[in-house]
Structure formats: structure tokens, C-alpha cells
C-alpha positions in Angstrom: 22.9 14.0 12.3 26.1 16.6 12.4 24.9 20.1 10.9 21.2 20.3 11.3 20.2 24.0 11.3 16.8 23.9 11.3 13.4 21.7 11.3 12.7 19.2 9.0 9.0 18.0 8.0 5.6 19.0 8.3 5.1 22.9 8.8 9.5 23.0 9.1 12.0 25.2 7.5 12.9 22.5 5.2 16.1 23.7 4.2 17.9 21.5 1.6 20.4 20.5 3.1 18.6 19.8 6.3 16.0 17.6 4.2 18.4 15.7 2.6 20.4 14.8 6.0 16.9 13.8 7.4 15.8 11.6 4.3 19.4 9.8 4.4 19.0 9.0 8.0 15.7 7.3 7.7 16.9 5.7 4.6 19.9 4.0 7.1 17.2 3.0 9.0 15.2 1.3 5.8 12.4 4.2 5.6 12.4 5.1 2.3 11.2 8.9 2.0 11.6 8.8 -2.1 14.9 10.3 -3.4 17.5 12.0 -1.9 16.9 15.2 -3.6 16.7 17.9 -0.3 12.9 18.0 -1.5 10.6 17.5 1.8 7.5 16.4 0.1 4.7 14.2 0.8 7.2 10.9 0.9 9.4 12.5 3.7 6.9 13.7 5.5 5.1 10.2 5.0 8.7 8.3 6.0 9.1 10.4 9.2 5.4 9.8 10.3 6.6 6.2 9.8 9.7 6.4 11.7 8.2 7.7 14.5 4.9 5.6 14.6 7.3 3.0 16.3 7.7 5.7 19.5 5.0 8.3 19.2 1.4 7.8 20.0 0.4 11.0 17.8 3.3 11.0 14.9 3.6 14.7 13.5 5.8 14.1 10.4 8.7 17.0 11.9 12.1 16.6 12.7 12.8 19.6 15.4 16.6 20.5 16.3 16.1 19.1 19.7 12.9 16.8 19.7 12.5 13.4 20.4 12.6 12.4 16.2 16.6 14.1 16.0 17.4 12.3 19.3 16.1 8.8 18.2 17.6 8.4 14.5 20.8 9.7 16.4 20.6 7.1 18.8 19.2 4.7 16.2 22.2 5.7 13.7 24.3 4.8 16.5 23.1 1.9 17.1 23.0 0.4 13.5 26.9 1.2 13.4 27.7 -0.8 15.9 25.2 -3.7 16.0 24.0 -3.8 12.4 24.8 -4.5 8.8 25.0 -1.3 6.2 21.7 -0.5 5.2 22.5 -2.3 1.5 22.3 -5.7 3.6 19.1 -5.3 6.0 16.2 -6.5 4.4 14.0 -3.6 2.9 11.1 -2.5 5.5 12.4 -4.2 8.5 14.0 -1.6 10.4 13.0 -2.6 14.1 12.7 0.3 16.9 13.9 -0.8 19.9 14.5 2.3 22.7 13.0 2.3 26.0 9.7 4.0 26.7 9.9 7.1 29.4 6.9 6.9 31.6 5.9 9.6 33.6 7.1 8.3 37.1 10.7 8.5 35.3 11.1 4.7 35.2 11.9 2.9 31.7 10.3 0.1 30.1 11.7 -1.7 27.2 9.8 -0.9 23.8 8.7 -3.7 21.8 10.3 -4.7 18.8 8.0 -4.3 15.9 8.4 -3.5 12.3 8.3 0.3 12.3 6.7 0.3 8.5 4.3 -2.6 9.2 2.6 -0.4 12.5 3.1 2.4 9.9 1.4 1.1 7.0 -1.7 -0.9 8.9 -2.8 2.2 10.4 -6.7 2.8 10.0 -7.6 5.7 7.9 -10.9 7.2 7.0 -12.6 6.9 3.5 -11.6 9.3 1.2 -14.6 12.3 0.4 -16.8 11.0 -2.9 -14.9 12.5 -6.0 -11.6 12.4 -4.4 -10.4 9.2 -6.2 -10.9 7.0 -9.5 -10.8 10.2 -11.2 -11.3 9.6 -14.9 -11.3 5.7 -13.9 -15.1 4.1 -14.7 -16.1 0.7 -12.5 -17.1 -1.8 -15.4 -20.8 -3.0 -15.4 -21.4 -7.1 -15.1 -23.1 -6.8 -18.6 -20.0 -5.0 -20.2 -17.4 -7.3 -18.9 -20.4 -10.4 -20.6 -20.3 -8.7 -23.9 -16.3 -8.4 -24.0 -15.8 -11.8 -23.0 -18.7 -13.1 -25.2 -20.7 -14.5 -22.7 -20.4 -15.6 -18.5 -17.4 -16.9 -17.1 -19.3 -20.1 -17.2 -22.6 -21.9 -17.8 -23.7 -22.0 -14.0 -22.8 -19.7 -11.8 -23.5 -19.1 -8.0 -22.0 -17.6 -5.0 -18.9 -19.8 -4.6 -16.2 -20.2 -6.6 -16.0 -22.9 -9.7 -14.1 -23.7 -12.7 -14.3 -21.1 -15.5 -15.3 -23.1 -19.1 -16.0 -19.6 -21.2 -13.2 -20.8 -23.7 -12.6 -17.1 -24.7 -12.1 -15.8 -21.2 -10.1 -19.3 -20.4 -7.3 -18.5 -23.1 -7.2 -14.9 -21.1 -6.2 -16.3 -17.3 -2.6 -17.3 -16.1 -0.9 -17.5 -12.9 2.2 -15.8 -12.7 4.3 -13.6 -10.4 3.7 -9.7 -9.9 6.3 -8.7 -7.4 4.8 -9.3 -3.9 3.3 -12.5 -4.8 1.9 -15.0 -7.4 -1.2 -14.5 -8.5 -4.0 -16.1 -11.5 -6.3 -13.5 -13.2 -6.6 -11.7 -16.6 -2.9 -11.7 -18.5 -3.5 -8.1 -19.0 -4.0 -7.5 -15.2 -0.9 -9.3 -14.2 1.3 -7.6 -16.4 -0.2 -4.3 -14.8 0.6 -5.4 -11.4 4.1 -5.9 -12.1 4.3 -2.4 -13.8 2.7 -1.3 -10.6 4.3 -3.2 -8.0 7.9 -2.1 -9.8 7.5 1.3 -9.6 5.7 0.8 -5.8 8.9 -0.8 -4.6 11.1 1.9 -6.0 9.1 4.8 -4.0 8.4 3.0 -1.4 10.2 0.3 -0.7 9.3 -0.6 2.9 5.4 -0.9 2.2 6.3 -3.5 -1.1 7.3 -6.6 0.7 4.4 -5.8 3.1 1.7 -6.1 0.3 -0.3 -9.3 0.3 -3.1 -10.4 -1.9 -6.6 -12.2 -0.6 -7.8 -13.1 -4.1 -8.0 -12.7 -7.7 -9.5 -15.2 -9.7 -12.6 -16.4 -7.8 -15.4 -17.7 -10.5 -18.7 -16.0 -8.4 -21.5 -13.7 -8.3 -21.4 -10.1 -7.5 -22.4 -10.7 -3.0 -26.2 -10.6 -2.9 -26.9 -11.2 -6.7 -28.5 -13.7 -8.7 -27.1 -12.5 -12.0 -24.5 -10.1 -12.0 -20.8 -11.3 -12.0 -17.7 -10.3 -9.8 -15.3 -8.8 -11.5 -13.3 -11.3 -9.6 -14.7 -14.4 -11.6 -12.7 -12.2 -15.1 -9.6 -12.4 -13.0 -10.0 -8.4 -13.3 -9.8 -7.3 -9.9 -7.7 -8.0 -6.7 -8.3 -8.1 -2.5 -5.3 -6.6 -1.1 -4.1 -6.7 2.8 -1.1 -5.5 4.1 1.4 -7.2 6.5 -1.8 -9.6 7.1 -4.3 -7.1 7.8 -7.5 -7.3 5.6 -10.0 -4.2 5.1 -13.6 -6.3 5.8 -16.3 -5.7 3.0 -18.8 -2.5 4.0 -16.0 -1.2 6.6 -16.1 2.8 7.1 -12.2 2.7 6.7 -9.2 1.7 4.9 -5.6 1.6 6.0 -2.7 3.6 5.2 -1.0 1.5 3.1 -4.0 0.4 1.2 -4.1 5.0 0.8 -0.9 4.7 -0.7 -1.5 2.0 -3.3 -4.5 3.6 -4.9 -2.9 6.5 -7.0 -0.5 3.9 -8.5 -3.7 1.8 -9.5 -5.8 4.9 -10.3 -3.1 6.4 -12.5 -2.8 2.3 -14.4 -6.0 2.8 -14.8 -8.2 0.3 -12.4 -10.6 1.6 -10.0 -10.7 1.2 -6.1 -13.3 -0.2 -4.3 -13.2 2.4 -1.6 -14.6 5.0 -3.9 -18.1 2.4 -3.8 -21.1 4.2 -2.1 -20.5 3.6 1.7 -22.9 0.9 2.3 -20.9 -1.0 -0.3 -17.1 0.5 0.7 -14.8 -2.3 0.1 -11.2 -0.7 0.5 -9.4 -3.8 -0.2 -10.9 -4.3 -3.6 -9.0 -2.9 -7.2 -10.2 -4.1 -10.2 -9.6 -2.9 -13.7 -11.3 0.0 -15.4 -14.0 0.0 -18.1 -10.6 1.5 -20.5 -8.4 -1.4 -19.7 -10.8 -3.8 -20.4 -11.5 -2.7 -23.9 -7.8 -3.7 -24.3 -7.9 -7.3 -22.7 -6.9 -9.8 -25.6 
């Protein structure tokens, strides 16, 4: 990058002009830090810490004059020009990282090629502080989700999946595509998940074709229960992995790109499993909200 005058990123001087030169070079290299407005927000810091997590044990989100972040998009720019297509033709969050690693006896060993975004985005991250999200979002009860639907999904129910025969709830299901993926739940649902997934891949295109689902639809009981349903068996909520990594049920942790789904959900209204109690954390879990439901026809 020609004309850098000063840091770029967390804690930099952030000039404009600076910001914008840094957010066009990651975009070259298929990071997307948001638009190019010379803005260095939470999405260019978020892109940088993604760029370098394919180089740096410890990313910082910075871009300094003469660090190791200028030098690699440098030589990564470089690189693209002569070996790659323009940025319009490489598919969206598969920039690969490919320089040598330094090690301290000054010898070189190649760096594995990996998806920068996908290292990025399956990161482990702690579990947000209770209060922090679903704000204004309410989880609905078994017993609400009965009385909307006018009765249970069907006549007997048990832990493992079976066919729903509630003809009310029946005329409600469909299988069709979101973005990502296909998937069969509530029509309602679906049509959120698109809205969702849209505006997901326009902010953050390289974490959108890494989104995965692990279930919708699954006609059950709530784990451990003789009577209360899973919002699953309404085809109301969704498991979500990214780039093939699942969050387990009752795990102290989530995953970055998991953390950057949830205020997109939160703000569509459904509520995220990772705001549960701990014991019952379930980070890969988003179902609809008490709100939404009331809506569901």
C-alpha cells in the first residue's frame, strides 16, 4: 500500500485515508471489512484480526507502518497481481495465505494453505456476560408454542424425530432455500433467514458461504423431558456450525462466527441459545422469539 502515513486498526490513528487504503487491500484479498468508507470500525478491525489470524498466533486488529500486517498484504497484493484473478472472480471468503513462517533459528518453513476466514471465524470464544444479548428478545415456553399451534406437533411424541400430523402446524412447514443452504421449518422462519442471510453476506461476505446448518425441523422433546417440546419439532429454531465446526450442547463457549451471527438474529427478532443458563448453553441454537411467533400464519 503506496501512501500510508500512519496506523490503521485497533488503538491506531485511523486516518481516513489510511483506513480506507487498509480496507481496500483486505477487500483484494476477499476480507470484507464492511464499506469502503475510511471508517475503522468494529468490521475493519474484525477483517484485519482475520487477515492476520492466517500468520499471527495473537492477531491484534492494527496495521502499523512497518509491521508484519503492511508487509504481508504488500506481499500478498503482489502476489494476487501476478498469480491471481481480480478480486471480482475469486470466490468470496477463500483468500488462502500462503508466506513462509520465520522461526527463530532464521530458517523458513512453508505456511499451510488454509482459508484465512474459516481459521478466522471457527475461533473459540467465551460466552457472552447474562444480559448481554437477546435483549428485548423472550425464549417461547413449550406451552405457548401448544396453544398457538392448537395442540402438539403430533399425537405421540418422544425423544427422536417423527412425522408431524398437527394439520395446523403441517400447512406451516416448507423446505426451501435461505442463502447458505436449504432448509424445512416454519414458512415464517425461512423467509427470516433469507432476510438475514442477505444482509449477512453483504457485511460480511467471507463468513456467509462458511455458514452451515445441523437441523431445523426435528419432531422431538425438549433433551431430558417427558412433556415439553423443542422448539425444533415447530420448525422454529435452527443448529448452526460454521465451515463444519459444531458448538456441542452445554459447551462453556461459542465461536466467533457463531458471535457475529447473533445481532443479526437478535435484531430479527429470535433468541440465541447461548444466552441459556450455563448448565444449559447451547451456542449453536437460534430459534424464534415469543413476538415472531405471534405472527406465524
Amino acid at each position: 500500500m503506496t501512501g500510508l502515513f500512519g496506523s490503521v486498526g485497533l488503538g491506531g490513528n485511523n486516518r481516513a485515508s489510511d483506513v480506507l487504503k487498509v480496507q481496500e487491500a483486505l477487500k483484494d484479498q476477499g476480507v470484507s471489512a464492511g464499506p469502503l468508507d475510511g471508517i475503522c470500525g468494529r468490521r475493519t478491525i474484525a477483517a484485519i484480526e482475520r487477515f492476520q489470524a492466517g500468520f499471527l498466533h495473537r492477531p491484534d486488529g492494527r496495521v502499523d507502518l512497518n509491521g508484519p500486517t503492511r508487509r504481508r498484504l504488500d506481499h500478498a497484493h503482489a502476489r494476487s497481481a501476478q498469480r491471481s484473478p481480480p478480486p471480482s472472480q475469486r470466490p468470496i471468503g477463500q483468500a488462502r495465505i500462503s508466506m513462509p513462517v520465520h522461526r527463530a533459528d532464521g530458517t523458513e518453513t512453508p505456511a499451510p494453505r488454509l482459508p484465512a476466514a474459516a481459521a478466522y471465524w471457527r475461533q473459540d470464544t467465551p460466552l457472552p456476560a447474562p444480559g448481554t444479548v437477546n435483549r428485548g428478545v423472550l425464549s417461547p415456553s413449550s406451552a405457548e408454542q401448544v396453544a398457538r399451534f392448537g395442540g402438539m406437533p403430533s399425537s405421540r411424541m418422544s425423544q427422536k424425530d417423527g412425522p408431524i400430523t398437527n394439520p395446523t402446524l403441517l400447512a406451516m412447514i416448507a423446505t426451501e432455500d435461505v442463502g447458505p443452504f436449504r432448509a424445512t421449518g416454519l414458512r415464517m422462519a425461512l423467509a427470516s433467514l433469507r432476510s438475514i442471510f442477505a444482509e449477512v453476506r453483504r457485511e460480511l461476505p467471507d463468513l456467509h458461504p462458511l455458514i452451515e446448518t445441523a437441523g431445523m425441523k426435528v419432531n422431538r422433546l425438549q433433551r431430558g423431558s417427558t412433556t415439553k417440546v423443542s422448539n425444533h419439532a415447530w420448525g422454529s429454531a435452527i443448529d448452526l456450525k460454521i465451515a463444519g465446526k459444531l458448538v456441542p450442547f452445554g459447551a462453556p463457549n461459542s465461536i466467533r462466527g457463531i458471535d457475529a451471527l447473533v445481532p443479526y438474529f437478535n435484531r430479527a427478532g429470535w433468541y440465541w441459545g447461548g444466552g441459556y443458563r450455563r448448565a444449559r448453553a447451547d451456542a449453536m441454537h437460534f430459534e424464534c422469539g415469543s413476538e415472531m411467533l405471534r405472527m406465524a400464519r
